[in-house]
DOTI-532702 format. One record per residue (C-alpha): residue in three letters; x, y, z. Coordinates in steps of 0.5 Angstrom, whole numbers, plus 2048, in hexadecimal, padded with zeros to 3 digits. Example, Ala and Ser with C-alpha at 12.3 -4.5 7.8 and 13.67 -1.06 7.14 Angstrom:
<atoms>
ALA8197F7810 SER81B7FE80E 
</atoms>
This chain:
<atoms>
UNK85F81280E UNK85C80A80E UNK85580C80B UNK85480B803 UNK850811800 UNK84980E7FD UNK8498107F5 UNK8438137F3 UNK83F80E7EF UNK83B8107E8 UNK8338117E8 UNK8328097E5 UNK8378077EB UNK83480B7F1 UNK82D8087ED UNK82E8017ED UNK8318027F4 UNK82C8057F6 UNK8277FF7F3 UNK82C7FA7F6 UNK82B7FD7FD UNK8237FE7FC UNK8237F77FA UNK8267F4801 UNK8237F8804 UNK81C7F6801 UNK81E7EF803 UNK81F7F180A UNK8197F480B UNK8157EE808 UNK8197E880D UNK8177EE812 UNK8107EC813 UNK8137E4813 UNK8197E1813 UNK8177DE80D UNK8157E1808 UNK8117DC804 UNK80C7DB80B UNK80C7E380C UNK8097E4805 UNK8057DD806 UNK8027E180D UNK8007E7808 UNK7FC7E3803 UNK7F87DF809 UNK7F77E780A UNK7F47E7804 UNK7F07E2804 UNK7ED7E380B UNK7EC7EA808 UNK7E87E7802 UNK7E57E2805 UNK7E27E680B UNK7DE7EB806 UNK7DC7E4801 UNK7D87E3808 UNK7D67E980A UNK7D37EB803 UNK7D07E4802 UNK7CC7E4809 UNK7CA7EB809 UNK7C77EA800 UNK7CB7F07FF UNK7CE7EB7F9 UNK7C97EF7F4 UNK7CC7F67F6 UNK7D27F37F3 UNK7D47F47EC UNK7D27EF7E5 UNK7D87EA7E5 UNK7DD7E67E9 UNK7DA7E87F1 UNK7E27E57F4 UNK7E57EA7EF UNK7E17F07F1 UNK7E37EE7F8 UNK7EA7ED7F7 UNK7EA7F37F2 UNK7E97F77FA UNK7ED7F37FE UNK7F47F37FA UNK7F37FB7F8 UNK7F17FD800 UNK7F77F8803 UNK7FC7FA7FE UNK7FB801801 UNK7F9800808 UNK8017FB808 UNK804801804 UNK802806809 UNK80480280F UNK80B80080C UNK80D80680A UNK80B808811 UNK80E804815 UNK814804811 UNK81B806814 UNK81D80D817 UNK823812817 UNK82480F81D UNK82380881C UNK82B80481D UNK82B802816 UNK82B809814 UNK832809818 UNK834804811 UNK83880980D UNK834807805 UNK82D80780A UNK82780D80A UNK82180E80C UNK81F80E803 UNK821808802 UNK81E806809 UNK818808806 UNK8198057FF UNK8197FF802 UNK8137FF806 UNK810801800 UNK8127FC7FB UNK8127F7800 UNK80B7F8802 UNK8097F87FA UNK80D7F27F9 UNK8097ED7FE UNK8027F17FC UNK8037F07F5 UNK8057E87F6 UNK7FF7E77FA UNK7FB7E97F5 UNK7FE7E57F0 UNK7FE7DF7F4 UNK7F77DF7F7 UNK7F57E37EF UNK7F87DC7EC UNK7F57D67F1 UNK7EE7D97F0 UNK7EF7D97E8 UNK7F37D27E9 UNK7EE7CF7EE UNK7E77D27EE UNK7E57D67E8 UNK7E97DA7E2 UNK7EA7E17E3 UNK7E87E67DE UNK7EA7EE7DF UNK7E87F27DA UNK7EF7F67DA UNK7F57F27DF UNK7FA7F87DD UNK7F67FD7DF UNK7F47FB7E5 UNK7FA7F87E7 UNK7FC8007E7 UNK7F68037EB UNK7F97FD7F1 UNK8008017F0 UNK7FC8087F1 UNK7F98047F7 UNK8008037F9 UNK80380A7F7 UNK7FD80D7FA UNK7FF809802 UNK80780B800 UNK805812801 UNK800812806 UNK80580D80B UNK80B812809 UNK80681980D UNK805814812 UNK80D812812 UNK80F819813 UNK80A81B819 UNK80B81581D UNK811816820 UNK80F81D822 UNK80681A825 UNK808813825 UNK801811829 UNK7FD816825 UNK80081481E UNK7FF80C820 UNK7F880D822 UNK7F581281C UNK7F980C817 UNK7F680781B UNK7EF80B81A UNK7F180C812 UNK7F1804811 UNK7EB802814 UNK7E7808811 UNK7EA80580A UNK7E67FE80C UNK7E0802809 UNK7E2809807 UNK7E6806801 UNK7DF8037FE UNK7E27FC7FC UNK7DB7F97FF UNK7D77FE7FA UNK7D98027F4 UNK7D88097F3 UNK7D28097ED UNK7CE8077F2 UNK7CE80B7F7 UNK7CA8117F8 UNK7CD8187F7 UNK7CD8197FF UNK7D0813801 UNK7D58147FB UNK7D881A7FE UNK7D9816804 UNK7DE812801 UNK7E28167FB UNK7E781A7FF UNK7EA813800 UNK7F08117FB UNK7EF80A7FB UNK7E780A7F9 UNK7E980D7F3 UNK7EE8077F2 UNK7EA8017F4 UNK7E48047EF UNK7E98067EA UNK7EC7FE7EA UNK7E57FC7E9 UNK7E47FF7E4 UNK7EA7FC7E0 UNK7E77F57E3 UNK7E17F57E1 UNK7DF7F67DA UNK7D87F97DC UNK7D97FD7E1 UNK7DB8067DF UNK7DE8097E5 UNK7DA8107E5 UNK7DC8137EC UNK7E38117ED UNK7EA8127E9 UNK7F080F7EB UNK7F48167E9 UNK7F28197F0 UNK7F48137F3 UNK7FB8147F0 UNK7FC81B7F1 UNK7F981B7F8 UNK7FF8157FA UNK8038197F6 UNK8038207FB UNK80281B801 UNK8098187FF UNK80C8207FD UNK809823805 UNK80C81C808 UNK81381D805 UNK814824807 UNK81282280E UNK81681C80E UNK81C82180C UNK81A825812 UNK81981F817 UNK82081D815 UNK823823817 UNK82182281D UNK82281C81E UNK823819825 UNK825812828 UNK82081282D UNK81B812828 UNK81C80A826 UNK81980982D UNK81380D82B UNK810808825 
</atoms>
């Protein structure tokens, strides 16, 4: 008698609320990591850093600098580095995002796609600003930095993402029923992906054998498309970032009907198994 009927709203309205919860959402997941925001994304680019950093000195020490391609040698580290931590933060993100039988999914506006939007986004927005700051103080305080086709490389960063989204949300689906197994093959992906995601080599050189170690991997075919789009002397030759996008594409098709069978079975106690 007391209870108000809910007016059913418009697409554009239920858009922009949907925007509106994706939105507040994203910034809950970013503080999630800190309660500040500015030290959870200044932890990220110190991350980042590190990363480029440890693989400036690994190649300096061993004289692998000459393998590398004809230009600015920090871009084409970094070219590896932001595309392969994009992709590795997206599929933990999505992940580890919040179940079905999460307490915020008792919240009426609240489910389990806008749990996974934010993590996504979320994880995009502070990869993207890392790259953008540690992009800008190279520029600033080091050297200019030239890359060939700024857009289109930006986009095989965004493939990158896509790609890891889509993975993270098979690995989301099949974590409540095989947590222990689901954890430790993702573990396993991500510390393959340190050499199997070719951001220490490039495939041209590569001998037809060892190239067929590594293209069945959706981000090596990104990270060489990147630099491709970087450096004006390189032609990637056996690489395409349509299979990337694609593959993530089916990845994220497979995780969403999963993910719709989990949560039909969704059970309390599962919170206590993640």
């Amino acid at each position: 008698m007391f209870q108000s009927k809910r007016k059913p709203k418009g697409g554009l309205s239920s858009a922009l609320s949907i925007a509106e919860l994706v939105y507040h959402s994203i910034v809950r997941s970013v503080r999630k990591q800190h309660n500040n925001a500015f030290v959870a994304i200044a932890m990220n680019i110190m991350q980042t850093v590190m990363f480029v950093g440890a693989f400036y000195l690994m190649f300096s020490i061993l004289g692998m600098r000459g393998s590398a391609l004809r230009g600015d040698f920090l871009v084409y580290i970094m070219s590896g580095i932001f595309l392969y931590l994009t992709h590795i933060k997206a599929l933990s993100a999505v992940m580890g995002s919040e179940g079905p039988a999460s307490p915020m999914m008792q919240h009426a506006p609240m489910n389990t796609i806008i749990a996974i939007l934010s993590a996504a986004f979320g994880a995009l927005y502070i990869q993207v600003l890392s790259a953008v700051l540690v992009l800008f103080a190279y520029h600033v305080a080091w050297e200019p930095i030239s890359i060939e086709q700024p857009i289109p490389a930006f986009g095989m960063l965004l493939v990158a993402w896509f790609s890891g989204c889509g993975i993270g949300m098979v690995f989301l689906a099949m974590k409540p029923w095989f947590p222990s197994i689901v954890s430790l093959i993702s573990m396993v992906y991500q510390r393959a992906n340190m050499i199997a995601s070719g951001k220490m080599f490039v495939a041209n050189t590569l001998p037809s054998f060892m190239l067929a170690m590594f293209d069945w991997n959706p981000l090596f075919h990104v990270i060489d498309q990147a630099r491709g789009f970087a450096f004006i002397n390189y032609n990637p030759r056996y690489s395409n970032w349509e299979y990337s996008f694609w593959m993530g594409l089916v990845f994220l098709m497979i995780g969403l009907m999963g993910e719709f069978y989990t949560r039909r079975h969704a059970s309390i106690s599962w919170e206590a198994r993640r």
